[in-house]
C-alpha angles and dihedrals in degrees: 000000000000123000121225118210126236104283105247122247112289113235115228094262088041095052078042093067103042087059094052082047095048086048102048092048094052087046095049082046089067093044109041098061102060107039078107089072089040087053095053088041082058109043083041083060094044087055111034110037131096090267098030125120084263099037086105088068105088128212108013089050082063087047101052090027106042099208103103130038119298142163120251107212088085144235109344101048082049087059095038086052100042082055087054103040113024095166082067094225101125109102127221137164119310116255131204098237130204099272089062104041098052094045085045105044117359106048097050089044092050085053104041084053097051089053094044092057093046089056104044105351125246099338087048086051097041088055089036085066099043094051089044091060096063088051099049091045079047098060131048099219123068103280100222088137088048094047094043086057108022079055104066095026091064094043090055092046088050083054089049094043085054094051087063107070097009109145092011105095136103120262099253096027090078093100097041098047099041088054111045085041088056095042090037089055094044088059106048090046089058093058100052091052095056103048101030096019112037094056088045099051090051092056093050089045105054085039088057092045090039077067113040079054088058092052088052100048098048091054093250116104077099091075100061089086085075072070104023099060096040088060099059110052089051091043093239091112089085088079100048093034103044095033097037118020100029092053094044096035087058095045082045105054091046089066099037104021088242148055133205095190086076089066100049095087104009096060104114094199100095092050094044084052087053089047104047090046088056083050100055103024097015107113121210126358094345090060093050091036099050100072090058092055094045087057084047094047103035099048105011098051105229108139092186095070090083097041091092090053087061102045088047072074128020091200089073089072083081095060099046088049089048081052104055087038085066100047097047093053098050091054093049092043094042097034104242130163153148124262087213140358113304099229116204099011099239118137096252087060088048092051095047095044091049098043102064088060093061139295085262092065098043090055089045095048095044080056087059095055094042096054096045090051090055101050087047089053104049090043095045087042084047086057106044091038073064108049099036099112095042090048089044087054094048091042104250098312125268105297093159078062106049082048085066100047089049098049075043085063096041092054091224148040123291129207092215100052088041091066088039094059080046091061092042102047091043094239144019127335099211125072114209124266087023097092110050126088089184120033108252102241110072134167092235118098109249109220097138123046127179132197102203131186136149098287104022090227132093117359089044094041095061094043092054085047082056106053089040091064093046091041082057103038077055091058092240111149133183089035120123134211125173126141127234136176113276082249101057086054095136096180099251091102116107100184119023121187124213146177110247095259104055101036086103089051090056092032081066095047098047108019087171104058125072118263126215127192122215131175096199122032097192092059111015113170082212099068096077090056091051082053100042088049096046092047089048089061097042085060105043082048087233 
């Protein structure tokens, strides 16, 4: 097992940075797991509005969009009147619809509930909900603000509200008391977000869209990538995107049918430019590395892969600025937009998020990406046209280096970046026996195996989907391998697999189970032992 040594004093603008970092990923958890439902909100509007694909189908465009007339007993008398009246003239009560309702109520309750539980698990999301709910009655714009904040306040103050009487009460009172506390602080919550913080987040809202508006008309909103890129590359964009963009993009694109504020940091063409200019004037391991990543950017949508590139040479920083510059501005100038978020922000997202808002505004918003792509390129190409011979001289630059400050920004390890250090290094980045906090072979029967990390989404999970296919190419059956955030650890697990610097952390959540220890989750050496040991006992019929 390797030893780390004690992290070094951070500096203030070091500590600075882990806290926006800390923000932003609590923000973007609250966010990330449920773009699915966003997705859905936004195909259901394309669709289903006055001016949607379908909003030629009356009645039944009125039913499911609520923006015409439409009757409501349901479905079936929809069928039975379009049959009567095909020309759709015949008028009936209005109905809600199902647009308004889920940007109304569903996707700030979603929300509110995913933050509730990451703050204090099901009952904080249960009174997070509940709480939410006044705020978003108590307001007359979609409360995504109100629900990113309301959320995880009520939770805490449910935490607070347990400690009180935690080990007080009476063997046989836990459920009663645990209930009508719960239902007793929800309301009263609620009521205090309808009547203190629904005004208040209306307020915070229209003066953050006041602003984004007065970005637009002076001819600015362009500009934001000087913040926006540098973000990025050094993971402090989660804050300004998911508490900023996501809320007032929504809000946006219910009224417009599209937002531009989805593309200002989701748009894959400045990192692509970066990218294309390493492949044809790059020297050494960055040259050979650079068409892989763009495979990994441009289609599957992480963004990260190119980060190293840029910091290889901080004057890139530049090109990828003048990028998003251009991108920005030929959205704002052309109109383009996206119906929903663009996550990840691969091009296939991007096309599937443009597409549903016209043929005009796809074309518009792959020109986007097009033109950014190309102004990063001839500006990243200018600068390592300049620098060649120097590079030539150094041998390529430290790439291997510029890896390890970006996965230093990011605070952890990435997959990606892991098997891009592999292509770059020519072989494996673990050494064996570096990478186990338990040794792989236990005398515990593995059913149940977890790959865990901060958000539960994306690294672990392709590193569970990983070690499935080689759990089934190895004829292993009745094991189980999924992947979950360190903070959703119940205990059931019976092998949990971790990236080095968060196996304590586990550790801490599920002392029982074995532990092991990778560097990479994409191509862990260590894989092949955890399925050596599984199909052992299966065998044995342990």
């Amino acid at each position: 097992m390797t030893t780390t040594s004690p992290p070094a004093a951070m500096s203030g603008g070091k500590k600075a940075q882990v806290h926006i970092q800390r923000f932003g990923t609590f923000l973007s958890g609250m966010i990330m797991p449920n773009i699915a439902a966003f997705i859905a909100w936004g195909l259901i509007t394309s669709l289903f509005i006055a001016v949607g694909w379908l909003g030629w189908w009356h009645p039944v465009a009125d039913l499911l969009g609520g923006f015409g007339n439409a009757n409501q007993v349901g479905w079936a008398h929809a069928m039975t009147t379009l049959a009567l009246a095909p020309d759709g003239k015949t008028t009936f009560p209005q109905y809600v619809g199902l647009v308004g309702s889920m940007i109304t109520y569903l996707l700030p309750l979603l929300i509110a509930n995913t933050g509730g539980r990451m703050v204090y698990g099901e009952r904080g999301g249960v009174v997070a909900s509940i709480a939410t709910m006044g705020v978003i009655v108590g307001t007359t714009i979609p409360m995504f603000l109100g629900a990113m904040i309301m959320g995880p306040f009520a939770a805490l103050v449910t935490k607070w509200m347990d400690r009180i009487w935690d080990g007080k009460i009476r063997p046989g009172f836990e459920m009663l008391v645990n209930n009508f506390s719960a239902g007793i602080l929800g309301m009263l919550l609620a009521v205090l977000g309808f009547f203190a913080f629904g005004p208040v987040f209306t307020y915070v809202a229209e003066g953050l869209g006041a602003a984004v508006q007065w970005l637009v008309s002076l001819g600015l909103l362009p500009l934001l990538s000087i913040i926006v890129e540098p973000a990025k590359i050094l993971f402090l964009n989660n804050a300004i995107n998911h508490g900023v963009f996501t809320p007032l993009g929504i809000e946006q694109a219910a009224h417009a049918g599209k937002s531009i504020l989805f593309l200002i940091e989701a748009n894959p063409g400045p990192g692509v430019g970066v990218l294309l200019a390493f492949s044809f004037f790059g020297v050494g391991v960055a040259r050979s590395s650079a068409p892989g990543a763009i495979i990994i950017q441009f289609f599957g949508g992480i963004h990260e892969i190119y980060f190293p590139y840029v910091l290889m040479k901080p004057i890139l920083f530049l090109s990828v600025i003048a990028g998003g510059i251009t991108g920005v501005a030929t959205n704002a100038i052309l109109g383009g937009g996206l119906r929903f978020p663009a996550a990840p922000g691969s091009i296939i997202a991007v096309i599937l998020a443009a597409a549903p808002a016209g043929a005009g505004n796809l074309l518009v918003v792959l020109l986007s990406v097009v033109l950014a792509a190309t102004v990063s390129f001839l500006l990243s190409s200018l600068f390592l046209l300049r620098s060649r011979k120097r590079d030539l001289a150094a041998g390529g630059g430290d790439l291997q280096a510029a890896i390890a400050q970006t996965e230093a920004n990011k605070g952890k390890e990435s997959a990606a970046l892991s098997g891009l250090r592999q292509r770059t290094a020519g072989g494996t980045a673990e050494t064996a026996g570096a990478s186990t906090a338990n040794t792989a072979v236990a005398e515990k029967r593995v059913d149940h195996i977890v790959f865990a990390c901060d958000a539960g989404m994306g690294s672990s999970a392709m590193g569970a989907s990983v070690l499935r296919n080689k759990i089934k190419k190895a004829g292993v059956e009745g094991v189980t391998v999924v992947n979950k955030a360190i903070a959703n650890l119940d205990g059931t697990a019976d092998l949990i697999i971790t990236q080095n610097q968060l196996t304590d952390r586990a550790r801490a959540k599920a002392p029982d189970a074995i532990h092991v220890s990778v560097d990479n989750f994409m191509n862990s050496p260590r894989y092949d032992e955890v399925v050596d040991l599984v199909r052992e006992q299966h065998q044995d019929g342990q």
